[in-house]
Residue, then its C-alpha position, 0 to 999 in steps of 0.5 A: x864011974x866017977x871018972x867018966x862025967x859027962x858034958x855039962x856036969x860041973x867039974x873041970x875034970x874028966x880022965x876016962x881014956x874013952x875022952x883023952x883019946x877022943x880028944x887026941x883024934x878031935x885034935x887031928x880033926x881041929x887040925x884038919x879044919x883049921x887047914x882047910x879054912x885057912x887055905x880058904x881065907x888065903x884066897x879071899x880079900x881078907x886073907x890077903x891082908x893077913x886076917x884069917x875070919x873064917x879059920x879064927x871063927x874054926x879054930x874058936x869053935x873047936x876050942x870051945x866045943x871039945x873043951x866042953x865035951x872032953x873037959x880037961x885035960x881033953x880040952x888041952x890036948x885037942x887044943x894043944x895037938x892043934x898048935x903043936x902042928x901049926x910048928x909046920x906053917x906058921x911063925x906064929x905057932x908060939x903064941x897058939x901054944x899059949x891061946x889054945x892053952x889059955x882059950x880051953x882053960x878059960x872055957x873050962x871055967x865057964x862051964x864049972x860057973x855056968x850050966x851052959x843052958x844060956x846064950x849068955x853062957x856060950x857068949x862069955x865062954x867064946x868071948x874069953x876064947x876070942x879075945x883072949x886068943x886073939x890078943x895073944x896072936x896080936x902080940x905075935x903079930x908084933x913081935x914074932x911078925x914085925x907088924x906095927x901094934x896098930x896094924x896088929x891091933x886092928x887086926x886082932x878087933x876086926x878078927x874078935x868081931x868076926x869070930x866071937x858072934x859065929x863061934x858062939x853060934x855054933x858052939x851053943x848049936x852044936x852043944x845043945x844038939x849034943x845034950x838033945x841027941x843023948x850021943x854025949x850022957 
């Protein structure tokens, strides 16, 4: 079906119910893991001051990969279920709204662009994911947090840092096992 095209064909767009509900179930899933690893950057040193590395690395990973495997608007759904339940933990769940939001389309760009075969591929779709995200949630560090914009800033390049090289990592292992795998067509 012309509906149903599959990771790494060149459109933006896939609408079979099979991804849209997928992409409601890898939501809950996001959102479970970004959970857990925030739970696990709280109880270390960074966590601490207020840098979330191993939940942002998470959360750009999930982005990236289910936007890649559901396209859009499966992309925004997984996303969007994930900031949508961030409203229970977090101040900051307004600007998760629009870095999830932007991250996923972002993503969907690169991937219409690009045949995502390349680690320049993964490399520019997750540094859009990480920098585009991440500079959203610095605002919010500013003005929903009260932090000084140097704070926000340095937190926001120690987190891009961090994530942009382990996301990518991920992303483009997970993507390639996928395509090998013949699990996605």
């Amino acid at each position: 079906m012309q509906n149903e095209q599959a990771i790494g064909k060149r459109s933006i767009f896939k609408t079979d119910t099979k991804s849209l509900i997928g992409a409601v179930v890898m939501g809950i899933v996001f959102v479970i893991a970004c959970q857990i690893t925030g739970q696990i950057d709280n109880m270390l040193p960074w966590g601490k001051m207020g840098m979330l590395l191993i939940n942002g690395t998470v959360w750009a990973f999930f982005t990236g990969i289910l936007t890649l495997l559901y396209k859009q608007p499966g992309g925004l759904i997984a996303a969007e279920v994930e900031a949508l339940i961030s409203i229970m933990y977090t101040p900051l769940w307004p600007t998760f709204i629009f870095a999830n939001g932007i991250a996923s389309i972002w993503v969907s760009f690169v991937a219409v662009k690009c045949d995502m075969t390349k680690w320049s591929h993964h490399i520019l779709a997750q540094g859009g994911v990480c920098v585009l995200g991440n500079a959203i949630v610095g605002v919010g560090l500013v003005l929903i947090l009260g932090l000084p914009v140097g704070v926000a800033a340095v937190s926001s390049l120690i987190t891009i840092a961090v994530t942009w090289p382990l996301a990518t990592l991920a992303q483009k292992k997970v993507y390639d096992a996928l395509m090998k795998s013949g699990m996605v067509k």
